[in-house]
C-alpha positions in Angstrom: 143.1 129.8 188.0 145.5 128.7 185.4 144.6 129.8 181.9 145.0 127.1 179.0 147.1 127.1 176.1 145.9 129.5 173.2 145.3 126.4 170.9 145.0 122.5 171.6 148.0 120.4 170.4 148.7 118.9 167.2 148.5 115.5 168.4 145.5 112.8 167.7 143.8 112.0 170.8 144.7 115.2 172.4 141.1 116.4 173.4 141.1 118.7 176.7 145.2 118.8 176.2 145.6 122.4 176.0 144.1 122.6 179.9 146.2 122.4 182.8 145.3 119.4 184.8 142.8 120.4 187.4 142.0 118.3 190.4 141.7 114.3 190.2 138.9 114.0 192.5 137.2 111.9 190.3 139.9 109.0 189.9 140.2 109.5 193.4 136.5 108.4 194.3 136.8 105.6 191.5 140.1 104.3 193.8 138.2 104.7 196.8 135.6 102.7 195.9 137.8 99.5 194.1 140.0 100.1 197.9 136.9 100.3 199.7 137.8 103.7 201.7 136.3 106.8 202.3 136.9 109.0 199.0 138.9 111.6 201.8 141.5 108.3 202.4 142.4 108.6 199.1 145.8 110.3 197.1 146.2 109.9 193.6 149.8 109.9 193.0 152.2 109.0 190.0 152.9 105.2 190.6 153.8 103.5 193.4 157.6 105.3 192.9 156.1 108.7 193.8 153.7 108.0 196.3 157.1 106.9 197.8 158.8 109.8 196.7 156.3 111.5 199.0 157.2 110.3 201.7 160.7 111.0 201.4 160.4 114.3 200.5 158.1 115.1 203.5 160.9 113.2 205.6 163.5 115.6 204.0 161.4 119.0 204.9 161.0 118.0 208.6 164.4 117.1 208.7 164.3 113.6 209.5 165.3 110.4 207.7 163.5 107.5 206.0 164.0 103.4 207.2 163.4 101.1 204.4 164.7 98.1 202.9 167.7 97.5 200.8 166.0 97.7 197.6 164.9 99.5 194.3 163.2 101.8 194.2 164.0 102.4 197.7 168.3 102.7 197.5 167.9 105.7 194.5 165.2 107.8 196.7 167.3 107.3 199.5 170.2 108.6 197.7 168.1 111.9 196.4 167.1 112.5 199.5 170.0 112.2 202.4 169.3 111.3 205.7 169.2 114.5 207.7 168.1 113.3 211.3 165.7 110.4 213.0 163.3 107.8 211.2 160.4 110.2 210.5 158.9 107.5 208.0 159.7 104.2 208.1 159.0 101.9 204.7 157.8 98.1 204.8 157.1 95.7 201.7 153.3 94.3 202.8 153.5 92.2 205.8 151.2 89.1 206.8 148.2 90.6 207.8 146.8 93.8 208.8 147.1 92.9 212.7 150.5 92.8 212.0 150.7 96.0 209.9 148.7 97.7 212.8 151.1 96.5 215.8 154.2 98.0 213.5 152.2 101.7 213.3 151.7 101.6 216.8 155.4 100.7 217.3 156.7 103.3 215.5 154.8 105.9 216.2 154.8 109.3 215.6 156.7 108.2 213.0 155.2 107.4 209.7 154.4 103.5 208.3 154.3 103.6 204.3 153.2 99.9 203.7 154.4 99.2 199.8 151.7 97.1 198.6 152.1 97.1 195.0 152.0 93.3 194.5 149.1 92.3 196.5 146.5 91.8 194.1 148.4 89.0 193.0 148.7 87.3 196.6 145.8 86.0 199.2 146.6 88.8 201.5 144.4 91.1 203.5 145.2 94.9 202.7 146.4 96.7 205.4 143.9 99.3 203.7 141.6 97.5 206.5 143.3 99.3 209.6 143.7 102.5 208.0 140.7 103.9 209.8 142.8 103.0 213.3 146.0 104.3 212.4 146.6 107.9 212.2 150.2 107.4 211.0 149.7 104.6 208.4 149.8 105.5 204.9 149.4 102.6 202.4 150.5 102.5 198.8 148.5 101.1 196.3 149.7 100.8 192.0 147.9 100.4 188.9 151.4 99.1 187.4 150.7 95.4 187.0 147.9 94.6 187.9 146.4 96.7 185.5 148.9 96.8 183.2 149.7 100.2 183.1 153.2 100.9 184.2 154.0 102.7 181.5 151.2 105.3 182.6 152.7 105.8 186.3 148.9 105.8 188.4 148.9 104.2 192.0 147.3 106.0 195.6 148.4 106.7 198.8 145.9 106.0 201.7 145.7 107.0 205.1 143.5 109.1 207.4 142.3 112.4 206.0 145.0 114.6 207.9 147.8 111.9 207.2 147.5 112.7 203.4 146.8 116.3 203.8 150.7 115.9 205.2 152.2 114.3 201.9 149.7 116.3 199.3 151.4 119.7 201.4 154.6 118.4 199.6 153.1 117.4 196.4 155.0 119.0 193.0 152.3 121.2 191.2 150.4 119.6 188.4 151.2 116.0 189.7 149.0 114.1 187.5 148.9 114.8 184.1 145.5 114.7 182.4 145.9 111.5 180.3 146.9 109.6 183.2 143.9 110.2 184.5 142.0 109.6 181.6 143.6 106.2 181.4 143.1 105.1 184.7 139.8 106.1 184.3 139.2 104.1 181.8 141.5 100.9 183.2 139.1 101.4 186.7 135.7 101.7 184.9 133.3 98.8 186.2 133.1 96.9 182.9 136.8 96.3 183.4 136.4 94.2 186.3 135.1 91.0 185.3 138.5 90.4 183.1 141.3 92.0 185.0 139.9 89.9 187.7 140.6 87.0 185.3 143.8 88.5 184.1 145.6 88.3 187.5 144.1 84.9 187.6 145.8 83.7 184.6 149.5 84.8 185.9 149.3 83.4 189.2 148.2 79.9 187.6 151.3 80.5 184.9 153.6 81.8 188.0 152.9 78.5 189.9 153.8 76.5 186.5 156.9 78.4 186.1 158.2 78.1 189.9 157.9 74.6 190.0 159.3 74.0 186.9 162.1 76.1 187.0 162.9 75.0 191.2 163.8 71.7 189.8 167.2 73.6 188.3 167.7 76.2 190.6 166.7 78.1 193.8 163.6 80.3 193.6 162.3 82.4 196.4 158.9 83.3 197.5 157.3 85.4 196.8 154.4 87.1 194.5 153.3 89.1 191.2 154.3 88.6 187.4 158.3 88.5 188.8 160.3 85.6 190.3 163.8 86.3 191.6 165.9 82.8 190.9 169.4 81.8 191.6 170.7 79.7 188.8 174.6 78.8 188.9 175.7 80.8 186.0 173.8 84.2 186.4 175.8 85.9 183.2 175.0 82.5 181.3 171.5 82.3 182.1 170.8 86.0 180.8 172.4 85.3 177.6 170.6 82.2 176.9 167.2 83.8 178.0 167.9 86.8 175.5 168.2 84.4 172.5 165.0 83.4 173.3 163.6 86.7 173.5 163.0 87.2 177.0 163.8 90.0 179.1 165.4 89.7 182.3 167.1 91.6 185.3 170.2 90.4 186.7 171.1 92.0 190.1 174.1 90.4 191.6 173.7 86.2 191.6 170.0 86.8 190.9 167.6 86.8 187.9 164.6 89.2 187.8 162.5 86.9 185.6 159.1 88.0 183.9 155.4 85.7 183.9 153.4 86.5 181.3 149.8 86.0 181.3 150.8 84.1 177.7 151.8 80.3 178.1 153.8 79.9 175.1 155.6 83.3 176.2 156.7 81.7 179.4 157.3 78.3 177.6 160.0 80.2 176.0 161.7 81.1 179.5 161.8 77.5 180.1 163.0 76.6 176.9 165.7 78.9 177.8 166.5 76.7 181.1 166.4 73.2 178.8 162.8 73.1 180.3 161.1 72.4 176.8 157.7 72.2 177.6 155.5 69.4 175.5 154.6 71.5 171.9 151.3 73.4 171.8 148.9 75.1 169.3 149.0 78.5 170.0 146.3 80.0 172.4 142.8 80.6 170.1 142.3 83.5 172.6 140.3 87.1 171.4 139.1 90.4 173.1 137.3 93.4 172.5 137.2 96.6 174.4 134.3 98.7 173.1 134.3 101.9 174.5 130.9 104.4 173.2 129.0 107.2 174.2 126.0 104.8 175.4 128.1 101.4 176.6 131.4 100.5 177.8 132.4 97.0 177.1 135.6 94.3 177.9 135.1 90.9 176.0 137.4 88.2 176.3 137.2 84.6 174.9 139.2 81.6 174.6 137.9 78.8 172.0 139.9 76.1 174.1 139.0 76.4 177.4 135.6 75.4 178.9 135.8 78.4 180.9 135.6 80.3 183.2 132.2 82.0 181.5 130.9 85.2 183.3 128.9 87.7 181.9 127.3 91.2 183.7 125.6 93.3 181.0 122.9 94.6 183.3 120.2 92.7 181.1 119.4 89.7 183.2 117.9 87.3 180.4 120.1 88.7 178.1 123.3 87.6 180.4 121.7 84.0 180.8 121.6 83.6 176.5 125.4 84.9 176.2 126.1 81.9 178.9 124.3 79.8 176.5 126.7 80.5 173.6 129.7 80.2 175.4 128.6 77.1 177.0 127.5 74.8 174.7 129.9 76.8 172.1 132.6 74.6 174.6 134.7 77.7 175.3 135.4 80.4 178.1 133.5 84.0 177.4 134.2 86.8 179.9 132.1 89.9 178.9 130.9 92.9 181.3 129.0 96.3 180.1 128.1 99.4 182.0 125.4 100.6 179.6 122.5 103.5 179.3 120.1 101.2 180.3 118.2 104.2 182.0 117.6 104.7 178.1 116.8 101.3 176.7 118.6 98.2 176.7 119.2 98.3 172.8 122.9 99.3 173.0 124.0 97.2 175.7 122.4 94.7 174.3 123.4 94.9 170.1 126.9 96.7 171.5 128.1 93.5 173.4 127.0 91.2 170.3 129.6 92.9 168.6 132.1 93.0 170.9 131.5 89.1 171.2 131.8 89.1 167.5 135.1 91.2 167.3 136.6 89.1 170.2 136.0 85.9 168.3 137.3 87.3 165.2 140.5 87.8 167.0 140.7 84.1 168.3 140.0 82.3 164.6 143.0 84.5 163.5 143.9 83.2 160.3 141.0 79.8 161.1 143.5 77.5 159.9 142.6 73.5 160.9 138.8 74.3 161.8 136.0 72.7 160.5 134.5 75.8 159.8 130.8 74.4 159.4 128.6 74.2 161.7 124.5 73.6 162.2 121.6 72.4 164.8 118.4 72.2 167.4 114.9 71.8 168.3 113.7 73.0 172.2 110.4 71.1 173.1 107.4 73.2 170.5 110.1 75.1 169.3 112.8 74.2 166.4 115.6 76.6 166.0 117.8 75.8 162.5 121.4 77.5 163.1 123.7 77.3 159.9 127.2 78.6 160.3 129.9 79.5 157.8 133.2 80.8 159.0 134.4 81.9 155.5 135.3 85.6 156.8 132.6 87.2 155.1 129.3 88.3 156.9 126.3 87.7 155.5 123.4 87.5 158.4 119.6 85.9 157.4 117.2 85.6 160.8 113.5 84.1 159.8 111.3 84.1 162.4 109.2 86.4 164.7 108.2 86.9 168.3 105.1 88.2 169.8 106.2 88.9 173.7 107.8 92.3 173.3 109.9 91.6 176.4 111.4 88.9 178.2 112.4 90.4 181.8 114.2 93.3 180.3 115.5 91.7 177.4 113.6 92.9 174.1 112.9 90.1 172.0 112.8 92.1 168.9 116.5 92.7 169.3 117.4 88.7 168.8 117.9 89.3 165.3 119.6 92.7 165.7 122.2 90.2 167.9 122.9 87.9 165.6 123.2 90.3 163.0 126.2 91.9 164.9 128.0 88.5 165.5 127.7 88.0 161.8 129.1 91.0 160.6 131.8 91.4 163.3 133.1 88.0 163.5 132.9 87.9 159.6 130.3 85.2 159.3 127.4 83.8 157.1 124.9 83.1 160.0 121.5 81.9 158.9 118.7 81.3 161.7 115.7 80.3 161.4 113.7 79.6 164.2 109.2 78.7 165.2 107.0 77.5 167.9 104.6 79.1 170.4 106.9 80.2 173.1 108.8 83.1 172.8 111.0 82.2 175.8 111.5 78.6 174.0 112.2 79.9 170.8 114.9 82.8 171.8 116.5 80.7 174.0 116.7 77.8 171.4 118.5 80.0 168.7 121.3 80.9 171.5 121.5 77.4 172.2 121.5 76.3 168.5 124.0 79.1 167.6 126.2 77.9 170.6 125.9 74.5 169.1 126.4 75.1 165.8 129.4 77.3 166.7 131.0 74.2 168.7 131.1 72.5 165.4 132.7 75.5 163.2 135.6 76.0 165.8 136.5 72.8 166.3 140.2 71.7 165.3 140.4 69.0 162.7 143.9 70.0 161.3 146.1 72.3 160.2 145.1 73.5 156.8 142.9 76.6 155.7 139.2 75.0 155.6 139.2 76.2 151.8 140.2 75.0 148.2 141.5 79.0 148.1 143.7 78.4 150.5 142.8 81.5 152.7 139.5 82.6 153.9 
């Protein structure tokens, strides 16, 4: 046993710091479970660079050599590590399908197939992760880099058969992972994250396809995957300079560009721009989020006021998840929102907790609210009549009237409708005054998220470009 440090680090942040890192068993079961493998299957490792690493260094001890493409990061490991002796491991970027992936382990055998499959999230392809279970000498590397986002935090996986990775953690540097790597993927691979990193690699494959086509009408671009396309234009040099004066980063690696997708549209707009691709002018993206992170809930919230959608919502709260999809859809714009919540406890704090994320998501998108109508108001539902007045002025100032006698809907408790609005108000920095009557507590509820849905449509809507004030600002 290790003993810690004799005092914790002068660093903000830095809780459980002055420990050694112990084992990561628990990221480990998190990555077997978003794989889909046994939890034994699974290696934590530093990024898709050392799981590699890995391999090369248990190549190295048994005296053998490593086969793998001409490539970074492949060419530097292979120069750190001399061949010494046969292929002991050979390397492969993901092929076709895991069929294919299965008949190359076989092939190769005893040697070792280390399948680099750090892109597929962003393709349509099958993990090889499938045949594991079949191949004894098939290890298959996995990364957190891009798809969710952390590459500065080096996190990825090796995965093979139990024995397989018993081989490669044998030659594993002490302390490999660091604690807040840990912590961060932790938090990156929590179940309320899925719903928008889903949405997230969503977003760059649409804006990849956009780029690729538009850019192949200049110059050749090859297949491939991810947030990186690899294009030939005539003048290589040229074509780097020009994309730097428009403030984009790029690789250039003999007569070809490295070229970054963003998941932002006037981001890659610029690339083009850079090409004489001018894309046709567009407001920039009204798009917000929230990650709310608390002892009782754990929440991502994502909207964008100009899109229709896509709108998904998982809170745990059933009836609850049904009135957040009446916001967003007759609000007219696209709400993503997941919790993982005590609701063992009570549904109160996944319930008032994701009002406020919603409300500090939107916040974000009205940015400055210049060119909105900023009013808004509605909407009777059969007996009942909900009144919904909205003022986007920036400051909060909530008023609910009404009451509701069925203490629960399904497991949403009515008494916390007015708790919900409250937290919209005040984190979206809104006046929000509801009033709502009728018989039907199920009418009436679902009548003010209608109405506030409604009467949101109107505030948000674009009418210009000015500040929606005789002030000036809001």
């Amino acid at each position: 046993m290790t003993l810690p440090a004799p005092y914790p680090p002068l660093v903000s942040g830095g809780e459980g710091l002055d420990r050694y890192p112990g084992d990561a068993s628990a990221l480990g079961a998190r990555m077997a479970a978003l794989y889909a493998v046994p939890a034994d299957q699974v290696l934590p490792v530093r990024g898709l660079t050392h799981g590699l690493e890995v391999a090369w260094r248990l190549a190295a001890r048994d005296g053998g050599s490593v086969e793998a493409p001409k490539a970074e990061p492949y060419d530097s490991l292979a120069a750190i590590y001399p061949a010494k002796g046969p292929p002991a491991v050979v390397v492969i970027r993901a092929l076709g399908s895991p069929e294919a992936v299965a008949e190359m382990a076989a092939r190769v055998a005893p040697a070792l197939l280390v399948v680099d499959e750090g892109l597929i999230e962003f393709s349509d392809s099958v993990s090889a992760v499938t045949v594991v279970a079949d191949q004894p000498n098939l290890v298959v590397l996995r990364s957190l880099s891009l798809a969710y986002g952390l590459a500065g935090a080096r996190i990825g996986a090796a995965i093979a058969q139990a024995q397989t990775l018993a081989r490669l953690a044998a030659v594993l540097e002490p302390y490999a992972l660091p604690e807040p790597l840990v912590q961060l993927a932790m938090q990156a691979l929590d179940p309320s994250r899925m719903i928008e990193t889903a949405e997230r690699i969503a977003s760059v494959r649409r804006e990849r396809e956009r780029v690729v086509r538009e850019l192949g009408r200049q110059m050749p671009v090859e297949p491939g995957v991810g947030p990186i396309i690899m294009a030939r234009p005539e003048e290589p040099a040229a074509a780097l300079a020009g994309l730097k004066a428009y403030g984009v980063e790029a690789d250039l690696s003999g007569d070809r560009l490295r070229l970054p997708v963003s998941i932002k549209p006037e981001v890659n707009d610029r690339l083009l721009a850079a090409f004489g691709l001018t894309p046709a002018k567009r407001r920039p993206a009204r798009v917000g989020q929230a990650v709310r992170d608390t002892k009782e809930t754990r929440i991502v919230c994502a909207v964008d006021l100009d899109a229709p959608g896509p709108i998904k919502i998982e809170t745990g709260v059933g009836f609850f998840d049904h009135m957040l999809e009446q916001i967003a859809a007759h609000g007219g714009f696209s709400l993503r929102l997941q919790c993982e919540g005590d609701l063992h406890t009570d549904p109160h704090h996944t319930i008032e907790d994701s009002a406020i994320a919603l409300g500090q998501a939107l916040k974000q998108a009205l940015g400055e609210r210049k060119g909105i109508a900023r009013y808004g108001f509605v909407l009777p539902m059969d007996e009942a009549n909900a009144t919904v007045s909205i003022d986007l002025s920036g400051r909060p100032y909530p008023l609910f009237e009404g009451a509701f006698e069925t203490p629960f809907i399904g497991d949403y408790r009515t008494d916390l409708t007015a708790h919900v609005f409250r937290s919209l108000a005040e984190a979206m920095g809104a006046a929000v005054h509801i009033k709502v009557t009728g018989q039907d507590d199920h009418h009436k509820t679902e009548a003010v998220y209608k109405a506030f849905g409604r009467a949101l449509r109107q505030a948000i809507r674009v009418e210009g470009d000015a500040v929606p004030s005789t002030k000036g600002v809001l």
